[in-house]
PLY file of the C-alpha trace (Angstrom):
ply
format ascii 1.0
element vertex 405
property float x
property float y
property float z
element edge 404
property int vertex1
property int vertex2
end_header
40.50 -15.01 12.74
40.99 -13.71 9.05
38.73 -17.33 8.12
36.15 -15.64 10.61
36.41 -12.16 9.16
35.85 -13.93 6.16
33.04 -15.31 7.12
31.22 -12.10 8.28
31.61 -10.50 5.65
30.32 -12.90 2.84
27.15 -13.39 5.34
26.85 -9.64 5.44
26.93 -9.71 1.96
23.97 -11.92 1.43
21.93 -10.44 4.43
22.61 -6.73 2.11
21.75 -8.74 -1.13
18.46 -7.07 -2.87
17.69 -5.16 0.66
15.97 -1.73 0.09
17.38 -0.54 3.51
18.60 -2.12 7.04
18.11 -0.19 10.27
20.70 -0.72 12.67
23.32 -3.06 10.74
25.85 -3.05 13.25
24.00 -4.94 15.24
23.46 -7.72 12.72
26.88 -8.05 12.36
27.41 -8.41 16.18
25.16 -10.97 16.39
26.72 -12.59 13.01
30.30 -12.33 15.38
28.61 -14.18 17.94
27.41 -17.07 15.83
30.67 -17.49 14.01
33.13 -17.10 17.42
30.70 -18.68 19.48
28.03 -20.05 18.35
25.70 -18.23 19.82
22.56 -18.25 17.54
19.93 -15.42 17.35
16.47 -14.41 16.15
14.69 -13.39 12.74
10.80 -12.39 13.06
8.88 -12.12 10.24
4.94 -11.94 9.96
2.67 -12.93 7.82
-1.51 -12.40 8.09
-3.02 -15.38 6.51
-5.65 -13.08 4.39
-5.51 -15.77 1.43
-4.53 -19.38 1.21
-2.07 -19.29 -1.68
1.29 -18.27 -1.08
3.25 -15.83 -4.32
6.92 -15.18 -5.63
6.58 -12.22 -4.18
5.95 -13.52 -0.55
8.85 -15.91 -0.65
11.30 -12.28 -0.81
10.89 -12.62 2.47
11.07 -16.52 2.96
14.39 -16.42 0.74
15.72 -13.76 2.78
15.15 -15.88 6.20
16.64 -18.73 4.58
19.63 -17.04 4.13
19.61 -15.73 7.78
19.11 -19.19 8.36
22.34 -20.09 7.02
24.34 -17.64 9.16
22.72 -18.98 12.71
19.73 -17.55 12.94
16.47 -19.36 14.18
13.18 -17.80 12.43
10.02 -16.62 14.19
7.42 -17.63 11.47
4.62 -15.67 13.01
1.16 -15.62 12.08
-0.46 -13.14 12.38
-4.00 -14.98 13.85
-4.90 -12.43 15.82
-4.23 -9.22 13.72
-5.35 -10.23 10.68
-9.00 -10.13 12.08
-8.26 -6.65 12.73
-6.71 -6.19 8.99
-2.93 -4.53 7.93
-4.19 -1.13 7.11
-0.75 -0.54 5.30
-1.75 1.04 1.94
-5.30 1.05 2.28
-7.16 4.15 1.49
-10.33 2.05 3.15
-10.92 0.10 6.12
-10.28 -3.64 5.20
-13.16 -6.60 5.84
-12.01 -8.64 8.48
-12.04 -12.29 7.73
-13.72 -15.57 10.29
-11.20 -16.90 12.75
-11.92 -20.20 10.71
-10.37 -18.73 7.32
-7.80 -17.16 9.23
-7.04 -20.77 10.53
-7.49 -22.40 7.16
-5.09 -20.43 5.61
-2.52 -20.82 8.79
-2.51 -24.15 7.52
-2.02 -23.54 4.13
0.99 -21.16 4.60
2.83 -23.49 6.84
2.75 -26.38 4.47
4.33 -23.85 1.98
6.91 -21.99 3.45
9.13 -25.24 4.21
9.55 -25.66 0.72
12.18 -22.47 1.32
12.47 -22.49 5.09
14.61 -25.10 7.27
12.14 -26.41 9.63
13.92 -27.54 12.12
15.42 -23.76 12.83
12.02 -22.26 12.50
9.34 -21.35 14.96
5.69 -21.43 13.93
4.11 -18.80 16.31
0.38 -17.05 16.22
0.16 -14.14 17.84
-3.17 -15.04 19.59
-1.44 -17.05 22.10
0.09 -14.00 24.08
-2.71 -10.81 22.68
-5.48 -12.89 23.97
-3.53 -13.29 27.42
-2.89 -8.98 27.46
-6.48 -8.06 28.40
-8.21 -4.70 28.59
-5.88 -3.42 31.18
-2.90 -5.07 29.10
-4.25 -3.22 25.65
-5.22 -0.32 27.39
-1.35 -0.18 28.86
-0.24 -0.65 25.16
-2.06 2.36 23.92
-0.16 4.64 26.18
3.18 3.97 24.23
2.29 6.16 21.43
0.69 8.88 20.85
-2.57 10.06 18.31
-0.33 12.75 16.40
2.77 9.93 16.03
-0.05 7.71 14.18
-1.07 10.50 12.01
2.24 10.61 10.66
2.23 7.66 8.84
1.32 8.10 4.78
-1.95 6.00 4.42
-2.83 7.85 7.76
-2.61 11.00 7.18
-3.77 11.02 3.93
-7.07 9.26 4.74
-7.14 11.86 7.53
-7.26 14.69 5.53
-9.14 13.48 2.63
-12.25 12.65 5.47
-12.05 9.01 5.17
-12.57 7.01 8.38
-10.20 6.02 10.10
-11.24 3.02 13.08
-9.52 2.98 16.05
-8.86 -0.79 15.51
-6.41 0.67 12.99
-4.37 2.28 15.26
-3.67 -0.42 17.11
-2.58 -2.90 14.28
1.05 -1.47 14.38
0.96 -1.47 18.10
0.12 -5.18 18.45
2.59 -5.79 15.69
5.31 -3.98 17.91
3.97 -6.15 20.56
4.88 -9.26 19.00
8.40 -8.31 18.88
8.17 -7.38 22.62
6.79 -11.01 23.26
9.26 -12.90 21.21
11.98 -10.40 22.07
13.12 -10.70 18.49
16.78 -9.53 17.27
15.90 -8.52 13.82
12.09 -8.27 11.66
12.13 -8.08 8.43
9.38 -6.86 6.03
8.64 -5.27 3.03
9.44 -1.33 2.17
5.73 -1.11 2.83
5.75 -2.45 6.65
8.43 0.38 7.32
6.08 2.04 10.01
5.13 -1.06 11.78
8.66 -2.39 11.84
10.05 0.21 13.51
7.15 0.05 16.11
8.76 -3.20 17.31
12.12 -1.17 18.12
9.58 1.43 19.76
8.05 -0.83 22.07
11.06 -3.20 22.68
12.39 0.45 24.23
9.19 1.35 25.85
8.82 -2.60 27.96
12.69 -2.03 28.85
13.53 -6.06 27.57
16.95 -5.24 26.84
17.38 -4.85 23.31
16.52 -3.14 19.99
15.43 -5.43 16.83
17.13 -4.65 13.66
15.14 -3.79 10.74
15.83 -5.18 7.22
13.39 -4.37 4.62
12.72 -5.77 1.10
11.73 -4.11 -2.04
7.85 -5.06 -3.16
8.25 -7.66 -6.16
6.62 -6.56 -9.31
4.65 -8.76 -10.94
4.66 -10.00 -14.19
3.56 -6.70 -16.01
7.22 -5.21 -14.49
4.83 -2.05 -13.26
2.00 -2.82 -10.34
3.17 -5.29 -7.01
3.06 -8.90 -7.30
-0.86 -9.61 -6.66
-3.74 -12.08 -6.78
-6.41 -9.67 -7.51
-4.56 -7.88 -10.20
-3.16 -11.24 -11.59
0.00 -10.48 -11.99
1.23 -13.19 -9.55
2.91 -16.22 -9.82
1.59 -18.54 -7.39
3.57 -21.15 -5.00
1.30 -23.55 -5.35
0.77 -23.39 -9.38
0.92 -26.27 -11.67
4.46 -26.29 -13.24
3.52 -25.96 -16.53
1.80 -22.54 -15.91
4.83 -21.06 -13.70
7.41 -21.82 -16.57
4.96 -20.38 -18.66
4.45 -16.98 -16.69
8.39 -16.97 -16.00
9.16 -17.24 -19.50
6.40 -14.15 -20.19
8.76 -11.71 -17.88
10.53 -9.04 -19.65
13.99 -9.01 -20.12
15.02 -6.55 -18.28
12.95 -7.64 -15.07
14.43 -11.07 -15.24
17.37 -9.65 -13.47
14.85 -8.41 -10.71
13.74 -12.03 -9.96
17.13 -13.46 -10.23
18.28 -11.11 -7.44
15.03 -11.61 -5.15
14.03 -14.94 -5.91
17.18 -17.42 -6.99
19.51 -18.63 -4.78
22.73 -18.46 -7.48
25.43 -16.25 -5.68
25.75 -12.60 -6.98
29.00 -13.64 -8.94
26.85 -16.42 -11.28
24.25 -13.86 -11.75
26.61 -11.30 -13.30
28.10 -14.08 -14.86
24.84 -14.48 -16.40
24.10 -10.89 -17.52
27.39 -10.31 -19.44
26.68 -13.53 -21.04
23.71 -12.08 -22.41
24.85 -8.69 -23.22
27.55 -10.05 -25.17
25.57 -12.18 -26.93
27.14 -15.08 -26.08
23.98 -16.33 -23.74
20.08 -15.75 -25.35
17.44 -14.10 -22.60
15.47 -16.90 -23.13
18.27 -19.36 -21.81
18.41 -17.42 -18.91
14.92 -17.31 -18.27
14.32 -20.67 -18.58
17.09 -21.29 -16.29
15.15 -19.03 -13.70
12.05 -20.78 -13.97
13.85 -24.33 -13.36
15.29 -23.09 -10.58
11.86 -21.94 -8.94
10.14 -24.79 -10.25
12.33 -27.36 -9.05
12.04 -25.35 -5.29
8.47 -25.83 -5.12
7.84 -29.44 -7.18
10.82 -31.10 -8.30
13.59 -31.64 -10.82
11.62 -33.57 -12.69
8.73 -31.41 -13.15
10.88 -28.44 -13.84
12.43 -30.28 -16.66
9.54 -32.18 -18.32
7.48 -28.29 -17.58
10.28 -26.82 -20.24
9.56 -30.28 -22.30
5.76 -28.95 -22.44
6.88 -25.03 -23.22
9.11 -25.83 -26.12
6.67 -28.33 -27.91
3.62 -25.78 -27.07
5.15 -22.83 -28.08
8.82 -23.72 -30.28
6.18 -25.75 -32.22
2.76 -24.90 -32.01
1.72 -28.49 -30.75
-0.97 -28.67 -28.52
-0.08 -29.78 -24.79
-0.14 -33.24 -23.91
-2.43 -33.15 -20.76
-5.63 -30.62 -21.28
-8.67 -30.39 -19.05
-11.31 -32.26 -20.86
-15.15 -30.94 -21.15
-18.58 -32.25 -22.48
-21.51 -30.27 -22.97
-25.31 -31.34 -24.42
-26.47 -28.81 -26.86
-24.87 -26.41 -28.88
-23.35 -23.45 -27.43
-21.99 -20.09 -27.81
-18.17 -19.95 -28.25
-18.18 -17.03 -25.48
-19.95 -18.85 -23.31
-17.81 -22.23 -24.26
-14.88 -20.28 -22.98
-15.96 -19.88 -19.01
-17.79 -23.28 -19.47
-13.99 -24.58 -19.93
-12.64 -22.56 -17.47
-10.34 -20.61 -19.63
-11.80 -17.23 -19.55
-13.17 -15.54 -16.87
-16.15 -14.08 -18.11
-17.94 -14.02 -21.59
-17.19 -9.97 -21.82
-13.81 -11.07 -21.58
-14.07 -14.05 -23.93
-15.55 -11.99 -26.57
-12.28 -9.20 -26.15
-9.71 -11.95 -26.55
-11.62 -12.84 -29.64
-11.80 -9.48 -30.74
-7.91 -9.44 -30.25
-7.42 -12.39 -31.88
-6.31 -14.29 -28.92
-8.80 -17.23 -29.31
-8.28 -20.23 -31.33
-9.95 -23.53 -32.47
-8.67 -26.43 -33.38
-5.27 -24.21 -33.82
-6.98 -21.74 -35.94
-7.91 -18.36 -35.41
-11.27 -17.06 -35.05
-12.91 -13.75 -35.40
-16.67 -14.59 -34.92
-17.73 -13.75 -31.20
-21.25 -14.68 -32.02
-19.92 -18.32 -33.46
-22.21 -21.03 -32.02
-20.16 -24.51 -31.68
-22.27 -27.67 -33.50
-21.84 -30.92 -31.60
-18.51 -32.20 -32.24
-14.85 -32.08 -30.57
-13.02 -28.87 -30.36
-9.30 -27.55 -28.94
-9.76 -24.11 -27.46
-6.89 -22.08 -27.24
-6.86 -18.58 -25.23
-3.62 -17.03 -25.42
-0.42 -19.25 -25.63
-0.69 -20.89 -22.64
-4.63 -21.60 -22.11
-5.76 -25.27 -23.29
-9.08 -26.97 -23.26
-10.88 -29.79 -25.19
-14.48 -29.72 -25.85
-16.83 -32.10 -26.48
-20.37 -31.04 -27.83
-22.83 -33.86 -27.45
0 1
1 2
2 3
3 4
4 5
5 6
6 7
7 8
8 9
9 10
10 11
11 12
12 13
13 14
14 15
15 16
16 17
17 18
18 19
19 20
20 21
21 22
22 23
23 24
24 25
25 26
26 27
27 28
28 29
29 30
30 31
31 32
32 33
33 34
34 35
35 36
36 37
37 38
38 39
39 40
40 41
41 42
42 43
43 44
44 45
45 46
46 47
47 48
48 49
49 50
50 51
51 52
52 53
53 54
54 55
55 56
56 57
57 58
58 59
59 60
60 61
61 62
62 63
63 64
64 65
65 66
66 67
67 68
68 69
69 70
70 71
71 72
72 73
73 74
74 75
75 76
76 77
77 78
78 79
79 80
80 81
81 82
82 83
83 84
84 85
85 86
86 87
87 88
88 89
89 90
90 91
91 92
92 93
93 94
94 95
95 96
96 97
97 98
98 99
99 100
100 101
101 102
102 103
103 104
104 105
105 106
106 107
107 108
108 109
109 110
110 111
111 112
112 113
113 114
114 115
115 116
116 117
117 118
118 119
119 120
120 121
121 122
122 123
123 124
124 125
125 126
126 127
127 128
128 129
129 130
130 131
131 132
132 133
133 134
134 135
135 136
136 137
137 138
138 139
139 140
140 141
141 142
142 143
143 144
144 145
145 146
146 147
147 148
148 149
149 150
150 151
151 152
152 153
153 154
154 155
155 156
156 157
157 158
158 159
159 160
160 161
161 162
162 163
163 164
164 165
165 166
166 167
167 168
168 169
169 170
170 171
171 172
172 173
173 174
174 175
175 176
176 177
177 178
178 179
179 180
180 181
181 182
182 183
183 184
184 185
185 186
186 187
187 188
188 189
189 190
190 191
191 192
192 193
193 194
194 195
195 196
196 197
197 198
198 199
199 200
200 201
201 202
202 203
203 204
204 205
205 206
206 207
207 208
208 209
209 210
210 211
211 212
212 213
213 214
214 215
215 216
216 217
217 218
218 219
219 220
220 221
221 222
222 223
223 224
224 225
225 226
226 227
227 228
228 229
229 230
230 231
231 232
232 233
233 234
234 235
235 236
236 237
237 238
238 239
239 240
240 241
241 242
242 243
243 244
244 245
245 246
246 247
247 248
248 249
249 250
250 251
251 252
252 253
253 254
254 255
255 256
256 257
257 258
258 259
259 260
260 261
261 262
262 263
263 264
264 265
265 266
266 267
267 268
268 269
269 270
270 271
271 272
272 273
273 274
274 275
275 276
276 277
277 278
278 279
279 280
280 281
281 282
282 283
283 284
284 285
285 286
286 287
287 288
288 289
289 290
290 291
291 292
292 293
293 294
294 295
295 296
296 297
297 298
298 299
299 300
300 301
301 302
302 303
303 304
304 305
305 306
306 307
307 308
308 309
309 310
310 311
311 312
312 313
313 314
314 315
315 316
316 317
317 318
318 319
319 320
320 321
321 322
322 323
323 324
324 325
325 326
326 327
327 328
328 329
329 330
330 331
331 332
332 333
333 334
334 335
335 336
336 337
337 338
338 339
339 340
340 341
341 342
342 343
343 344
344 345
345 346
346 347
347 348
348 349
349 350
350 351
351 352
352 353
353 354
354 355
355 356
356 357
357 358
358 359
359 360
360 361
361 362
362 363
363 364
364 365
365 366
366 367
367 368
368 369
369 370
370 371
371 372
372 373
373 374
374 375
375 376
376 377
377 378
378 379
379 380
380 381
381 382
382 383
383 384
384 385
385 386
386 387
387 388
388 389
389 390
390 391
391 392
392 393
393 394
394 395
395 396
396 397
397 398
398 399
399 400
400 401
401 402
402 403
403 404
């Protein structure tokens, strides 16, 4: 019994770890008692709407977080949200979002799943879209679903209400995003969701309707905190690129890793390595006395992640790269290689080799002195490149060869 108590606790422990809040704990740990005197196992939803292909760090908060429910018995509901993402999250939107094709939706279904069991045990997980039960509700079904909540309820969530009274429409399609997420839970008849600190409305919807269909039971709600990105200020994001993708080459997540500030490095240990809470500390009074460097740490961090989502090997021969790169200003070994006829602007040269994203920008890094040549600065955003073979160098991590013919 004291082993079992034991148990609990240090799974309680990890299921708390990083969590911004947790509705309705005591029922976790009654269905952690269950699993650990006998064996009965339980559920974990969590959804995702496949709105882009590429998976980020700060998705996988989640994916780490059912990983560790995996370890304590749980089986995960991996749904995708098929369905509701043609209808779009409206979650901190001040706009109504363009819905995407039900053949994006689908490409990008396949994209996540190959992903997510990188972190996530596949044989306790569930790959579910929620078009297989919505499409069976119907208009009498949907229009039996709108009756569980009310237009003044709805207004009292944030984005609503403050679209509401700044005039900005509203569609009704909107309103019934949180309801068909609640649904979900209803279908599944889920134990626990978890989401993000942002999905806080919609999460408790599931508890509303699993009370309003009478199926038994009341999911628990665990919610995670929104992962900063790189900059340590705005959300982890693709369109402010600030992310750090899944699926990016090692050499560029070490890279971005090692760019993190000190003082958010303890952020991503917490959220995104899977060293207990005792190594971690470990780790941070190593470096406050000195004894440890914040680089060390990082670059432990970044093994870690790379070797989750590549290998060993690539993790190790990625910090190879980063210390001859950047300990010693050599160029990388393995460059994209490009061959123009003519000569040509250095601007243009730039999004040519796909290392700047536009010429404006081009001709700010070189402004800021964030463009070399052949290892050299330059300052000339009007230089025009003569045929010959160059090494451009954006920033410290940007690489390309050119060859002008």
């Amino acid at each position: 019994m004291e082993k079992q108590i034991t148990m609990i606790d240090e799974a309680l422990r990890e299921i708390k770890r990083g969590s911004a809040e947790i509705i309705d704990i005591e029922r976790v740990e009654k269905l952690l008692k269950a699993y650990f005197e006998e064996g009965k196992t339980y559920t974990v939803k969590a959804g995702f709407d496949p709105t882009a292909p590429d998976l980020h760090l700060g998705h996988t908060v989640l994916l780490q977080k059912l990983a560790t429910f995996q370890k304590y018995g749980a089986n995960i509901q991996f749904l995708i949200g098929d369905f509701t993402a043609q209808i779009g999250d409206p979650t901190g939107k001040s706009a109504t979002r363009k819905t995407l094709t039900q053949a994006q939706i689908l490409e990008n279904a396949k994209s996540y799943k190959e992903q997510v069991f990188k972190i996530l045990d596949e044989s306790k997980t569930e790959v579910v879209f929620n078009s297989d039960w919505i499409n069976q509700l119907g208009a009498s079904g949907m229009l039996s679903l709108t009756t569980t909540y009310n237009v003044a309820r709805m207004l009292e969530r944030d984005d609503f209400d403050k679209r509401y009274k700044s005039g900005t429409p509203i569609s009704i399609s909107e309103f019934i995003y949180p309801l068909l997420q609640g649904y979900d839970s209803v279908h599944l008849q889920s134990d626990i969701e978890i989401g993000g600190t942002d999905q806080k409305f919609n999460l408790l919807m599931g508890r509303h309707l699993q009370r309003a269909y009478e199926i038994g039971k009341e999911q628990s709600v665990l919610m995670m905190p929104i992962l900063e990105g790189l900059d340590g200020i705005q959300k982890m994001s693709k369109s402010l690129n600030n992310y750090i993708g899944v699926a990016d080459e090692p050499n560029d997540m070490f890279g971005k890793v090692l760019s993190i500030s000190d003082e958010l490095m303890w952020r991503y240990f917490e959220l995104l390595s899977t060293r207990t809470l005792e190594e971690i500390k470990l780790f941070q009074f190593a470096v406050e006395d000195g004894s440890l460097h914040p680089k060390k740490a990082k670059e432990d961090l970044a093994i870690e992640i790379i070797t989750r989502f590549h290998s060993e090997d690539a993790a190790n021969n990625a910090k190879k790269e980063f210390d001859k790169v950047h300990s010693k200003s050599q160029i990388p070994t393995d460059i994209d290689e490009f061959s123009v006829e003519g000569e040509l602007w250095i601007a243009k040269a730039l999004v040519e080799c796909k290392i700047s994203p536009s010429t404006s920008q081009a001709r700010r890094d070189i402004k800021q002195g964030a463009v070399k040549i052949n290892q050299e600065k330059i300052s000339d955003e009007q230089l025009q490149l003569q045929s010959g073979e160059y090494v451009l160098q954006v920033g410290k991590r940007k690489f390309a060869k050119l060859k002008v013919i």
